[in-house]
N, C-alpha and C positions, 0 to 999 in steps of 0.2 A: 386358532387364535382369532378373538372377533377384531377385526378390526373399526379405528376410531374415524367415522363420516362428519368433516365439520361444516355445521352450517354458514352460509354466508354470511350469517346478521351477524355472528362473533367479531366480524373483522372492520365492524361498524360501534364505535366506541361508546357515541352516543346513546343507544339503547341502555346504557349501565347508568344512567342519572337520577332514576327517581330509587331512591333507597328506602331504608328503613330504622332509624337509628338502633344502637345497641342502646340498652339500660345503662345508666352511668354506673359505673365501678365504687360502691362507698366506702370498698376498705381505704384504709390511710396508713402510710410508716413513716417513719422517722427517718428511713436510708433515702439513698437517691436511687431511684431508679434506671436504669439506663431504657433508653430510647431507641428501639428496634427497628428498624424499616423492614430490611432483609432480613435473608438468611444470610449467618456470618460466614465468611469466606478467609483463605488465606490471601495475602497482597492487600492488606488494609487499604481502604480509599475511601476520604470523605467527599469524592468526586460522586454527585446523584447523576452525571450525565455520561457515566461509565457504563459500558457492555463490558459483563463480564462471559470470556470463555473458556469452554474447558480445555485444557493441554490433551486431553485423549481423543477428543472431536478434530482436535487439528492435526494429529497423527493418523487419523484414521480415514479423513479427506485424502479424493481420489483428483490431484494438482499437480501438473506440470511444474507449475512455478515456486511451488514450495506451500507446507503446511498451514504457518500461522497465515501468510498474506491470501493462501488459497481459500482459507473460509472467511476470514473476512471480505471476499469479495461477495460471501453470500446476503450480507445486513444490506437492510435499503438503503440507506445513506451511501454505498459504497459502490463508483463502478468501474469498470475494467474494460474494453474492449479488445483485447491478445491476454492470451492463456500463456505467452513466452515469457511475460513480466509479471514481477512480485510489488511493480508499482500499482498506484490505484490513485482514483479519485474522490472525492469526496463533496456533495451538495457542494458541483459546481464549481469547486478548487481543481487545481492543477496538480500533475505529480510533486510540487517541488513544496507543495501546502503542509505536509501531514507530519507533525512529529511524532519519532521513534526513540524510545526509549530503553536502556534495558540496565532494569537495578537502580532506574532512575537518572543514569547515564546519557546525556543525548546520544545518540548512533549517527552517521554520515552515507549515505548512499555514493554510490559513484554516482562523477558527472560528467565524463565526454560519453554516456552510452548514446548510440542515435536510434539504434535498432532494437527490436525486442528481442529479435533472435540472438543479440550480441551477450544480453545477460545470461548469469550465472547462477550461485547459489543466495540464497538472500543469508543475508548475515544472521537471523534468527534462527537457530538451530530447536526443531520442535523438538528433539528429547533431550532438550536440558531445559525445559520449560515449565514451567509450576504453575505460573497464573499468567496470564495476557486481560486488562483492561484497554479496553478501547472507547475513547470519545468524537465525536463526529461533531464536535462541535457545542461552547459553550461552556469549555472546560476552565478549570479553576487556574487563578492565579500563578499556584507554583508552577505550571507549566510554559513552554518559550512561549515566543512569538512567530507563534504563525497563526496562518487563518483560517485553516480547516478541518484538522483533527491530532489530535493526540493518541499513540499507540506506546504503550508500557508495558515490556515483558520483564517478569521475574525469573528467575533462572533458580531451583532448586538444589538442595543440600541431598547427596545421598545418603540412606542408613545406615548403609553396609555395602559390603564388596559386590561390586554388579558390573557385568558386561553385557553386552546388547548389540546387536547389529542389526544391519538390515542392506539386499544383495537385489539389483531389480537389470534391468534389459539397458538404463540408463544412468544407472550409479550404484552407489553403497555409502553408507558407515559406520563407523564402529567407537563406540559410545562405553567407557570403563569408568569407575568411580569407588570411594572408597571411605568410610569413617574407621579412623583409630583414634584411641584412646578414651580417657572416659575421666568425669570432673567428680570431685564428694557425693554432687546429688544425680550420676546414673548417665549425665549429656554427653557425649561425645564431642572431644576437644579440635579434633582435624578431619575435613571433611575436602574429599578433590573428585571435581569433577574434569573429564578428558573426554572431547567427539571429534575424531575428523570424519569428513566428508569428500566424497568427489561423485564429481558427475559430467557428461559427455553425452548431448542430445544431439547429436550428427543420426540416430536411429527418427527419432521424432524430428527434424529438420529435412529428410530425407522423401518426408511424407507432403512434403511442398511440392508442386507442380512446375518444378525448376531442374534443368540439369545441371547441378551446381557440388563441386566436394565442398562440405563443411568438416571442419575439426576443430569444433568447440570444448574446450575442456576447461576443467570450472573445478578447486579443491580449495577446501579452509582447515583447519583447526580450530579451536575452541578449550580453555580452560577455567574452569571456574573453582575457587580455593578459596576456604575460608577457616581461621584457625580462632577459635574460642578461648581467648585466656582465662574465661571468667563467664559465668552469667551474665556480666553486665559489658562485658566489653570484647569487639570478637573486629578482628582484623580479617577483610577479604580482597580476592585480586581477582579479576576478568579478562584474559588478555583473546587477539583473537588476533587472527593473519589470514589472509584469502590472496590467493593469485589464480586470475580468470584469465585465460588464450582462446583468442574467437581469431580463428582462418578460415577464408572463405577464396574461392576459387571459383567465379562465375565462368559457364559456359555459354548455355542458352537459353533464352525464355519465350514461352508463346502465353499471351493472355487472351481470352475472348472475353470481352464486356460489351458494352452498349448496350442496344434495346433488339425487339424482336423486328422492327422497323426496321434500323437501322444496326446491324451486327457488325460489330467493329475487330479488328483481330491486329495485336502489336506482337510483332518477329524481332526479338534480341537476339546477337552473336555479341558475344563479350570477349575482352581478354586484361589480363593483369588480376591482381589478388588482391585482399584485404586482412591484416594484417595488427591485433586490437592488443594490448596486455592491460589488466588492471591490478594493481598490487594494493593489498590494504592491509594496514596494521591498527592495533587498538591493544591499549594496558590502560588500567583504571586497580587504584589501592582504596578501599576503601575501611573508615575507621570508624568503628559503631560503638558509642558508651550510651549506655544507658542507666545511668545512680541510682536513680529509684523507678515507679512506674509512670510516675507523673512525667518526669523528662529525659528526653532525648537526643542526642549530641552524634553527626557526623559528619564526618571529614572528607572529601571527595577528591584526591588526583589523578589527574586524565590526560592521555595524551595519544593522539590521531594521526596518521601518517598515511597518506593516498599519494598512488605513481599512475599515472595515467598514459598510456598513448593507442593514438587511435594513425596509424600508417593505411593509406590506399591508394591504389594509382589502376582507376580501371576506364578502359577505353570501350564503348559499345556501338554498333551500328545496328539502327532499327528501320524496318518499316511498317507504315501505318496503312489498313484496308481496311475497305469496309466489302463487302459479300453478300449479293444474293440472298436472302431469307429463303427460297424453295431450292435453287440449285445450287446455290453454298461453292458459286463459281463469283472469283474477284469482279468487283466492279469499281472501284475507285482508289485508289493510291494516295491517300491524304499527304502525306511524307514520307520521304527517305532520308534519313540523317546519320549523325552520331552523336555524341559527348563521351567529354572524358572529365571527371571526377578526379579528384584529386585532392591529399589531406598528408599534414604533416604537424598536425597535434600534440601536444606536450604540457601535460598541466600535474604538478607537485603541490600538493597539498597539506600542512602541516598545524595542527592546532593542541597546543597542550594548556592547562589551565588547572584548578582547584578551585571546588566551590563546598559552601559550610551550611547546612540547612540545622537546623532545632527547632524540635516541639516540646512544648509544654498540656499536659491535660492535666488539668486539677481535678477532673472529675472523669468518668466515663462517657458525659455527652458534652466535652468543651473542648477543643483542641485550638491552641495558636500556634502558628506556626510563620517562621522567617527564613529564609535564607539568601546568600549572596555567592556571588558565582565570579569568575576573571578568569578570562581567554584570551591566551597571547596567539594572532593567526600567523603562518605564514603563504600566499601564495606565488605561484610562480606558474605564468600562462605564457606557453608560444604556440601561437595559431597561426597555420599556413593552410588556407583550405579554399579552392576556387573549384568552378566549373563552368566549362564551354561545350557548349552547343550550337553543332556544325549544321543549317540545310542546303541542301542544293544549292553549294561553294559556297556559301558564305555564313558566318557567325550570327547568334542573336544576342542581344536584340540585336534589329534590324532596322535602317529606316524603311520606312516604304517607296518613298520613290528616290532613288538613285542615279548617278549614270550609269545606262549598262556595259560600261565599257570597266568603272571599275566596282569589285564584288565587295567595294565596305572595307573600313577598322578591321581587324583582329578584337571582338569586343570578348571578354567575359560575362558569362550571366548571373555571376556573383563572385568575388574577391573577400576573404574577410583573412586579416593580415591582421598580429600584432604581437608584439611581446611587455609583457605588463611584470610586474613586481612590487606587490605590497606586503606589509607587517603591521596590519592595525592591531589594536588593542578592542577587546569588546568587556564590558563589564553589565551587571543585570544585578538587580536586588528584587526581592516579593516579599508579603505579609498578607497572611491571610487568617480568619477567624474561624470557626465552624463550629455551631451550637445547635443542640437535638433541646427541645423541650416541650410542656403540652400545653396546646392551648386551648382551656378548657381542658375537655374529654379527646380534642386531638393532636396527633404527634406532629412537630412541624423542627424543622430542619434548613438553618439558613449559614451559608457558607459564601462570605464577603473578605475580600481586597485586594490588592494591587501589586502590579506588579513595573518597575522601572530599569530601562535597558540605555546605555552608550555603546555608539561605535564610532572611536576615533578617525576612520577612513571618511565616513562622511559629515564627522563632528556633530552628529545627530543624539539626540535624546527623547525617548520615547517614551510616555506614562498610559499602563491597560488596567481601567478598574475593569473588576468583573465580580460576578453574585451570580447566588443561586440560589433559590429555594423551593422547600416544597411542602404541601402540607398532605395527612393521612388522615382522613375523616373517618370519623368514630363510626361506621357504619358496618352492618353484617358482609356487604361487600367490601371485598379486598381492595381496594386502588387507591392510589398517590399521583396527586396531582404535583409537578416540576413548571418551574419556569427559571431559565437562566439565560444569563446574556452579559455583554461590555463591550470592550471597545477593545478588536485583537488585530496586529498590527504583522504583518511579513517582513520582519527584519529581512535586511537584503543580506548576499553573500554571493559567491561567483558568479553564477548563472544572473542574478539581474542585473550585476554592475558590468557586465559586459555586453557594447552595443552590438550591431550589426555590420559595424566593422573592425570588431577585433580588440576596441578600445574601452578600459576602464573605466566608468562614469562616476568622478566625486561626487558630483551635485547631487546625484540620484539619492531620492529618500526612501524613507518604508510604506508600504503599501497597506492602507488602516480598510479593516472593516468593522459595522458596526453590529452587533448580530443580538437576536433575542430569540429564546425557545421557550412553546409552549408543548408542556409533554404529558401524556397519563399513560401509568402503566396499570392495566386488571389483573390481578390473579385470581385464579378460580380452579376447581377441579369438575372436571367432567370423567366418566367412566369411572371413576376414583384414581385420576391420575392428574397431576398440576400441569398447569398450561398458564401463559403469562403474555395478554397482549398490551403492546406497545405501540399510541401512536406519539408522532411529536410533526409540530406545525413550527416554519422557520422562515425567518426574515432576516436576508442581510446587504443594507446600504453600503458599499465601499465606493472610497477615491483614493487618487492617486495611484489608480492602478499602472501598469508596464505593460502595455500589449504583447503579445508573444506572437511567432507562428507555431504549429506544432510539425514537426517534422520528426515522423513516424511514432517513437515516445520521447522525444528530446523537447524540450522547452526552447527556444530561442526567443528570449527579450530581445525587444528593442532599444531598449535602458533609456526609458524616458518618460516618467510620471506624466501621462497626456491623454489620462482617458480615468472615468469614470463609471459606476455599475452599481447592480444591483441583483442579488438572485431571493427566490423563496421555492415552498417545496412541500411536501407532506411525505412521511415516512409511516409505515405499518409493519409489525414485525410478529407474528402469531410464534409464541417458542412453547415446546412439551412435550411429553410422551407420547407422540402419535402410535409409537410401541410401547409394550409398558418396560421401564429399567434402562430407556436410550434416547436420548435426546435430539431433537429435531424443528424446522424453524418453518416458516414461509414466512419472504419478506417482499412489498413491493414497494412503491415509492414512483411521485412525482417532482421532478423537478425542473427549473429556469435558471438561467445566466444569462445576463444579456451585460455589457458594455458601449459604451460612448465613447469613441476615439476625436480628440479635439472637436468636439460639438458637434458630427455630422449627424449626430441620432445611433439610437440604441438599434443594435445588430447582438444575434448570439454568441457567447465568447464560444471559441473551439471545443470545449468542456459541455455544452452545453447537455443534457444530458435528458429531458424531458420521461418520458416509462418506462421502467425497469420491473422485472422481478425475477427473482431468485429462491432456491427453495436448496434447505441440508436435510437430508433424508439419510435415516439407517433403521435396519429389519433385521431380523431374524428367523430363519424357519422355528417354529414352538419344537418339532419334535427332535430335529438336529441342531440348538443352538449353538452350535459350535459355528455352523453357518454363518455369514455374516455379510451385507450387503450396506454399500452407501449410498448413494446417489445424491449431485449437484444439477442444476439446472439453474439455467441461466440464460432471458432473456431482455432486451435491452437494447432502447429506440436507436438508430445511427448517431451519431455525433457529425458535427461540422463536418465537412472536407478540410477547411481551414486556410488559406490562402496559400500559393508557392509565397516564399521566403523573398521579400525585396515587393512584392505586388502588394494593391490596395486590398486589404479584407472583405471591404464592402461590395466587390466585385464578385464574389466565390462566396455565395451563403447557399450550396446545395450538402444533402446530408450522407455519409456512408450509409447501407446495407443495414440491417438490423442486426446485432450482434445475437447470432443464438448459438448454445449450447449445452451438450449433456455429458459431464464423465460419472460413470461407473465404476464403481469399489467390490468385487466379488472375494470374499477371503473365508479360510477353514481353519479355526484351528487346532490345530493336532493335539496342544499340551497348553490349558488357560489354566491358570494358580487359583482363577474365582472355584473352578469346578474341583480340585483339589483330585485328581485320579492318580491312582499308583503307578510309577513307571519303574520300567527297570532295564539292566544292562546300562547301555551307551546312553538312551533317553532319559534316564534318570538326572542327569546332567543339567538338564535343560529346565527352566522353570517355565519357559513360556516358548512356542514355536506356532508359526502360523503361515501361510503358505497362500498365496493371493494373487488376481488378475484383474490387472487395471485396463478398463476401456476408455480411452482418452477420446472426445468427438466422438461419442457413440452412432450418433446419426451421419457422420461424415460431411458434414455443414461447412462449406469452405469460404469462412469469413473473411471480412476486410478491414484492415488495421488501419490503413492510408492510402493516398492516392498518389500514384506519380506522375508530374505533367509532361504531357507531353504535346510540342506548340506544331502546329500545321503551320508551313511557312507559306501557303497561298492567303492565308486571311487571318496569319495571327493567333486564331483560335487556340488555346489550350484544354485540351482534350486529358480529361482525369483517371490515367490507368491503375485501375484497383492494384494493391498490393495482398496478394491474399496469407491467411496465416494454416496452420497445420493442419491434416487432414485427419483420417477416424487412425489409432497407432492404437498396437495391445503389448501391454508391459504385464511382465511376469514378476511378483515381488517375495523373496521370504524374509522374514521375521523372525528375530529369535532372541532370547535372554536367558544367558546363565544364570546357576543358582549361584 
């Protein structure tokens, strides 16, 4: 098989500018024509600022953290530093930025997670997945208020009775489904889908350079049902429940960092445990009429239920050396300490609501669309969480000069104490327009309005226009020029109304940015295969932002609107048949974040994310396709350190390790339905069976997620001990689907 060599200049946009026009078109009709951009896909979206991906691409990604969130980690816009979490960033947003969708549903993440290692299953189940749309920004109307991206899964109807699993080194599930019955014109009237999962990375946790028992265990369910009364009117339900147990039992740790100058080496003995439960539930009814084709009417009730608690009580003594560079014999003793940590966390979570969307198309290129939405919340937060650190008798902080006769306070080096209780009300209305027409000889496409949100808690009201458009010049060359942008706003919710010591903040507002995209996508065929490059250039002014620390993947605001920012960035995304019949990407991407915390001047936010790239790769041997190989890659500049929690920011601007990494997808399969071979006996059974080995960290690259401080009580100093994450781990996976 020849394979396809791209040149550099492809990934340089500008070379595609001087065109050729086509001959104008003289035929004329009477009908309306409809206005193409794409190719038609299912999960309709008049969103131009959509990636759309495929459900077999994310099943077939070779991810620790789960399928759909694992290849989106591959677009530029998107980035990640821990392979443990199914969170992401996005141009320079925060995990807490990106909404999720499913069925048009908002979704809720857990939020007392601190650790990566603490997460579980992502609540998006890739085989019940149809279509995944994702926006990075620039997204239309109908969607919330946040500021960095929009992710929309569709969840699919089966045709017929199917079961399916899948059995690996670190989990399984088992995935059934069903259509009965059948209407005058041939549709099937009931349609159910059923997936549980579970999974347990105490195997891939084990591959840390720690002597520590983990027993992580991590299991959801999933049902999706929907019953057809009619062509035009079809009643469905979504319910989903997950309970995630993360126990951890530290014993001891040695890390070697510093330089080759200066090689530094921290000795942990630990003792006490940790101790996490997450419980989540989710039911959603939904009621779809459709009269004619022109309009469309549905009815949405929703209701969310999250149990959190995060228990830990661990006490540790370390000490800090540095070493010889030739004879790797001690030479210095920075500290001998301890601390003990300490957490008795409690947060109940509950939001049920109904919201009513309708469209109207009069035509095939006109769609209006409305909807309104009402969310009764309820929380319930008790935070008990301190930590003291012990040097050489005495607590920190410390003052410096003392009497030596007495060793100081009993201080803490952070206290955050509080029990809060609210039931706001949140309400949100949008209208938006979207029209395909020509102008001239070209196709152009503009998708404008607004969207308006209340939240009783902070008697706040918020108004986001937003627009888009694009136009497709009449030219032998394929491309579509986009530009979209408005004013998108971070509705707050637990995580920012809560300060740094435990307490609710009414005052606290929403956090606006103001954002504009310039984008061009080219399609072309080379070898005689389509390839589609995508750049987009971005700009976005915000205030009112909430400073945060990040500590390890957890956000911690400060809850207090007192800094201002600004990011921009460039994205490139090469997508096509580098094989021919399989799809495949290279994406890189530059970006900035910087912030203003009360006027001292602009510093990088945490986020800050500067070179990245990423590459989804899949092959096949020509003479054994049954063969099958994927391949991720994934590198990507350090991020902040980020300040310890309670210190100045501006103090700590050095940056982690470069994040790099490679997993490998090796798979064979035995029985593919595309190749139609005859089985018999037992195998006949089976419509599809495949049998695979995943190489997670192929190169064994032992990244760094975060840093934990650690302070030298001769001079203060706080000294940044890398937190490393998983090392190279081999999972054995099978596959299989009944007929």
């Amino acid at each position: 098989m020849k394979k396809l060599v791209l040149p550099l200049s492809l990934m340089v946009p500008a070379l595609v500018f001087s065109q050729v026009r086509k001959k104008k078109d003289t035929m004329k009709t009477a009908n309306i024509e409809e206005v193409v951009f794409q190719k038609k896909v299912t999960g309709k979206t008049n969103d131009l600022t959509t990636v759309k991906i495929s459900a077999k691409d994310a099943q077939n990604v070779a991810s620790i953290s789960g399928g759909i969130e694992g290849i989106i980690k591959t677009l530029p816009s998107v980035n990640s530093n821990t392979e443990l979490s199914s969170q992401y960033m996005v141009r320079g947003g925060n995990y807490d930025e990106n909404l999720i969708y499913i069925n048009d549903i908002e979704i809720y993440r857990p939020f007392l997670i601190r650790n990566s290692q603490q997460e579980g299953l992502s609540i998006i189940n890739p085989d019940m997945v149809s279509t995944v749309n994702f926006s990075a920004g620039g997204f239309e109307p109908r969607y919330g208020d946040k500021m960095s991206s929009a992710l929309n899964i569709y969840y699919r109807e089966p045709e017929k009775f199917e079961v399916s699993g899948e059995g690996s080194l670190i989990g399984g599930r088992l995935t059934t489904g069903f259509a009965a019955g059948k209407d005058k014109e041939g549709n099937r009237k009931l349609t159910a889908l059923f997936s549980a999962r579970y999974r347990n990375t105490n195997l891939v946790l084990n591959t840390l350079k720690e002597d520590t028992d983990f027993n992580p265990k991590y299991m959801d369910f999933q049902t999706y049902l929907n019953y057809h009364f009619s062509p035009k009117l079809t009643l469905s339900f979504i319910g989903f429940y997950s309970n995630n147990d993360y126990e951890m039992i530290p014993k001891e740790r040695e890390v070697d960092f510093g330089s080759l100058q200066q090689p530094l080496k921290l000795n942990v003995a630990y003792g006490g445990r940790e101790d996490d439960k997450y419980k989540n539930m989710m039911g959603t009814a939904s009621l779809n009429f459709k009269p004619t084709d022109k309009w469309r009417f549905t009815l949405d009730a929703f209701a969310y239920q999250n149990r959190e608690r995060e228990y830990y009580s661990i006490a540790s003594a370390y000490v800090l050396q540095t070493f010889d560079p030739v004879t790797g014999d001690p030479v210095t003793s920075y500290d001998a300490g301890g601390q003990i940590e300490h957490a008795r966390n409690d947060l109940f979570v509950k939001t049920y609501g109904a919201q009513f969307r309708t469209r109207f198309s009069p035509n095939v290129n006109t769609d209006v669309e409305v909807g309104f939405k009402y969310e009764k919340e309820n929380l319930k937060d008790f935070t008990n969480e301190w930590r003291l650190v012990d040097s050489a008798g005495y607590s920190l902080p410390h003052e410096a000069f003392i009497d030596p006769r007495n060793a100081g306070d009993l201080n803490l080096m952070y206290n955050i104490a509080g029990r809060n209780h609210i039931q706001p009300t949140r309400m949100s209305a949008y209208a938006q327009y979207s029209q395909k027409f020509f102008w001239g000889s070209n196709k152009v496409f503009v998708n404008a309005g607004a969207r308006v949100a209340h939240w009783s808690f902070n008697n706040e009201t918020i108004f986001s226009p937003r627009a888009q458009f694009a136009i497709k010049p009449d030219w032998d060359t394929d491309m579509l020029f986009r530009l979209s942008g408005g004013i998108y706003y971070q509705a707050p919710f637990y995580k920012e109304i809560k300060d740094l010591e435990g307490n609710f903040n009414s005052s606290i507002k929403s956090q606006r940015s103001i954002q504009a995209i310039l984008a061009n996508d080219y399609e072309f065929y080379m070898y005689d295969r389509p390839f589609k490059l995508t750049t987009e250039l971005y700009y976005k002014k915000m205030n009112d932002l909430i400073p945060y620390y990040m500590d390890n993947v957890r956000i911690r605001y400060t809850g207090k609107n007192n800094a201002s920012g600004y990011s921009y960035g460039i994205d490139t995304r090469l997508f096509g048949e580098f094989v021919p019949g399989v799809d495949s990407w290279l994406s890189a991407s530059y970006a900035r974040v910087y912030e203003n915390i009360d006027g001292k001047g602009d510093i990088p936010r945490p986020t800050d994310q500067r070179f990245r790239f990423a590459m989804f790769y899949q092959d096949y041997m020509p003479r054994f396709p049954a063969m099958r190989v994927n391949l991720t890659l994934v590198y990507a500049m350090g991020l902040p350190t980020g300040a310890p929690i309670l210190t100045d920011p501006y103090q700590y601007q050095k940056t982690l390790p470069s994040y790099k990494r490679v997993d490998l997808g090796l798979s064979y399969a035995f029985i593919d339905p595309k190749e139609k071979k005859n089985t018999y006996g037992f195998w006949e059974n089976f419509e599809e069976l495949t049998l695979g080995v995943q190489v997670f960290n192929a190169f064994n690259i032992r990244n760094t997620v975060a840093n934990q401080w650690i302070t030298d009580a001769n001079t203060n100093f706080m000294y940044p001990v890398p937190v490393r994450l998983t090392g190279r781990f081999f999972n054995v996976k099978l596959e299989f689907r009944i007929k």
